[in-house]
C-alpha positions as CSV (number, residue, x, y, z in Angstrom):
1,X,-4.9,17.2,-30.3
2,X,-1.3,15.8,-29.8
3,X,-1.2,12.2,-29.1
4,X,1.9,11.2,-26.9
5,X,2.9,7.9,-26.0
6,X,4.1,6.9,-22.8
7,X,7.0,4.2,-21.6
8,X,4.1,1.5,-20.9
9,X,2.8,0.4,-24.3
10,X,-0.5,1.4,-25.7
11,X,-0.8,4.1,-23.1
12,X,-0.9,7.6,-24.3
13,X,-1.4,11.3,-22.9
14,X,-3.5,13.2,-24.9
15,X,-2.3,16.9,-25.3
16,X,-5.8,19.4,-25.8
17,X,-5.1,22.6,-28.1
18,X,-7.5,24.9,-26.6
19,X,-8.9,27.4,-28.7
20,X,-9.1,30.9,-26.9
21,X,-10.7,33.6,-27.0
22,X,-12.5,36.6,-25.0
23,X,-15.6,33.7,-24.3
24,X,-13.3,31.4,-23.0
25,X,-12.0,28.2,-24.8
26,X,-13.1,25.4,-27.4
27,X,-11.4,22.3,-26.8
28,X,-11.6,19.1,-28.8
29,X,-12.0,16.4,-26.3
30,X,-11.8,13.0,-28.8
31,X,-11.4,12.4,-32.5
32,X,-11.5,9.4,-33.9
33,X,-9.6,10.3,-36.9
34,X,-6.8,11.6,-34.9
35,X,-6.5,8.4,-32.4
36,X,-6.9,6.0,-36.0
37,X,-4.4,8.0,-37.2
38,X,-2.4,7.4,-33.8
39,X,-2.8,3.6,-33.9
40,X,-5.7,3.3,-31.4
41,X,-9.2,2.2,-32.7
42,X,-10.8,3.6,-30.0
43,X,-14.4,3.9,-30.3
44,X,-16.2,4.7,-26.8
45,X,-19.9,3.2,-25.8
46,X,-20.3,4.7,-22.1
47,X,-19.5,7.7,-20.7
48,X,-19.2,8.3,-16.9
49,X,-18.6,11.4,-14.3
50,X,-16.5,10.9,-11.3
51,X,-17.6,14.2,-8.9
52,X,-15.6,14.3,-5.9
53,X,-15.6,17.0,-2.9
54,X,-12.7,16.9,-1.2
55,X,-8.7,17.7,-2.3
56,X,-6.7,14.1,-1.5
57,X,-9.9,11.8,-2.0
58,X,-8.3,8.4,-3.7
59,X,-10.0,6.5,-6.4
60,X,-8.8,3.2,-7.6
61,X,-6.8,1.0,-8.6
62,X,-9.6,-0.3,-10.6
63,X,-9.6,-2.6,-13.7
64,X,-11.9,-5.3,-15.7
65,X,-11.1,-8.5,-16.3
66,X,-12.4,-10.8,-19.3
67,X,-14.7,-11.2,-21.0
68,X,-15.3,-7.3,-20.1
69,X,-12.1,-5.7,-20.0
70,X,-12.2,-2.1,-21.5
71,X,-10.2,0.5,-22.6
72,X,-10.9,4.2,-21.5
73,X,-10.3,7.5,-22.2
74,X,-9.8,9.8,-19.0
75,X,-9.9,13.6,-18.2
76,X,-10.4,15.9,-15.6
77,X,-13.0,18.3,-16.4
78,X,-12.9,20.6,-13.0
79,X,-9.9,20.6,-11.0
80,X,-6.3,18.7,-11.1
81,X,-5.9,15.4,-10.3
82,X,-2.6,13.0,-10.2
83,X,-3.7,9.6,-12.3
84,X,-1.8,6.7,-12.0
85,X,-2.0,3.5,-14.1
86,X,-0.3,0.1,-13.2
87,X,0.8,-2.2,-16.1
88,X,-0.7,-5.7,-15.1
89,X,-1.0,-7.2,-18.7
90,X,0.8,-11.0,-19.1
91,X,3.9,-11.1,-20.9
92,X,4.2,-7.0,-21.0
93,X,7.8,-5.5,-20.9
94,X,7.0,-3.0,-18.2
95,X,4.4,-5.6,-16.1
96,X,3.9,-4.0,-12.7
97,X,5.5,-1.0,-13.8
98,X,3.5,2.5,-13.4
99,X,2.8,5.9,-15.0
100,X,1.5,8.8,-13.6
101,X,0.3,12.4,-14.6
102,X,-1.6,15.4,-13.7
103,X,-4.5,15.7,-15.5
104,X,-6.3,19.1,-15.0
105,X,-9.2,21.2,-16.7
106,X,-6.9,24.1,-17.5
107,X,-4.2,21.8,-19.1
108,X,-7.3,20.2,-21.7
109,X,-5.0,17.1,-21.5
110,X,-6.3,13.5,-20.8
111,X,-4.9,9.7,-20.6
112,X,-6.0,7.2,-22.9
113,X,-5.5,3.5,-20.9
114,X,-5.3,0.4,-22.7
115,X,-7.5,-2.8,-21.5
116,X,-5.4,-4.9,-18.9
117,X,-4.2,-1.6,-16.9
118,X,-5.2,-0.5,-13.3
119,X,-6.0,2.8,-13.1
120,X,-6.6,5.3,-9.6
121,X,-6.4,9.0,-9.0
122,X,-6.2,11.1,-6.1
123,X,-7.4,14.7,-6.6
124,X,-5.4,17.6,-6.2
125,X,-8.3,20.2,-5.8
126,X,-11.7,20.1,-3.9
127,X,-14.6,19.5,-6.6
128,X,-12.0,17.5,-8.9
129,X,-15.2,16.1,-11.7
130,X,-13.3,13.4,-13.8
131,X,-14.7,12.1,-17.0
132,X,-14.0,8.4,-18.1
133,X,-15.2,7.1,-21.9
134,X,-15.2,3.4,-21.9
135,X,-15.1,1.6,-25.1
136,X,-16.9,-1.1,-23.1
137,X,-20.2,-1.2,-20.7
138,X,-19.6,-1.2,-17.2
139,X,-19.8,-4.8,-16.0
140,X,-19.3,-5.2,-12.0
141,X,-19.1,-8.5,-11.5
142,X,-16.0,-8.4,-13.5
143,X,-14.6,-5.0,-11.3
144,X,-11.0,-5.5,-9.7
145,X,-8.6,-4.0,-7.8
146,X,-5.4,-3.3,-6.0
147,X,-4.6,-1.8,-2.9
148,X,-3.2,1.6,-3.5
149,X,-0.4,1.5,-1.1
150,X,1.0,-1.9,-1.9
151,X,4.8,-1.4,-1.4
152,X,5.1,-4.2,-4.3
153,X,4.1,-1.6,-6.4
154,X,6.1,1.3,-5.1
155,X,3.5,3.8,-6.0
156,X,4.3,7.3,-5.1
157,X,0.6,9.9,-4.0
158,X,1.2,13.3,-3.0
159,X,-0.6,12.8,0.3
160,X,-2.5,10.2,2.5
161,X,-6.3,9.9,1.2
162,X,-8.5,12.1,3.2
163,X,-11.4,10.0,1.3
164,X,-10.9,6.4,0.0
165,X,-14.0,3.9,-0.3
166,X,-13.9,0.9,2.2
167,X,-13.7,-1.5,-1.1
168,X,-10.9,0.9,-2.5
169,X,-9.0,0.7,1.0
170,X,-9.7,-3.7,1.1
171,X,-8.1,-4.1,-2.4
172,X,-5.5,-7.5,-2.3
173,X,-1.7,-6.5,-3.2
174,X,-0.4,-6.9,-6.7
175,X,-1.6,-9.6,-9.1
């Protein structure tokens, strides 16, 4: 497990080394010796499956605010996706700035997002299942968002969603 970091601080890729053989592969998905060793004390208390159907179906941008911001771990488990996280933390270098990647199931790689971030995907693949590990329980009275195609933010998908909730699509522009 390689961990990478990224221009926007306290993001980092993670980089699986995928063990093969004629059975198919072993793949360490999180260590928390290797992310202490990183820097991060990450220690995850909720795990959660995003399933989704159809190629081009958006997710986010999502976030917490206080007292239940969170941290969180994300990989795609089935399929490729293109995850996106937006900088929205006071007093950051890169505020409003953004990252993307292609996480996919093949690759073994994953995104690790620090609290204070807004984070979306849009799946590459039909049946794209995405795994997020939250260091903190889900608390939806403290759920945010921002619209995914606020020009503010410049961010760039590889296609129009096909699928995109009515709350994700009714998201204000930038914070």
């Amino acid at each position: 497990m390689r961990i990478l970091p990224t221009p926007i601080g306290g993001l980092h890729q993670i980089e699986g080394e995928a063990h093969r053989d004629a059975r198919g592969f072993f793949l360490r998905t999180w260590c928390r010796e290797a992310f202490l060793a990183a820097g991060i004390d990450f220690f995850p208390v909720q795990t959660s499956l995003s399933a989704n159907i159809r190629r081009h179906t958006l997710r986010g941008m999502h976030y917490q605010v206080s007292p239940a911001r969170e941290r969180k771990l994300v990989r795609c488990l089935h399929g490729r996706i293109l995850d996106v996280v937006v900088d929205l933390r006071d007093g950051s270098p890169t505020r409003l700035r953004h990252w993307a990647v292609n996480l996919c199931s093949d690759a073994g790689n994953a995104l690790f997002i620090p609290e204070g971030c807004a984070h979306g995907f849009m799946t590459l693949t039909d049946g794209a299942l995405v795994e997020y590990m939250m260091d903190a329980p889900h608390a939806p009275e403290h759920a945010r968002g921002l619209r995914w195609d606020d020009p503010a933010l410049g961010l760039s998908w590889p296609a129009r969603p096909v699928v995109i909730s009515l709350r994700d699509r009714s998201w204000p522009g930038h914070v």
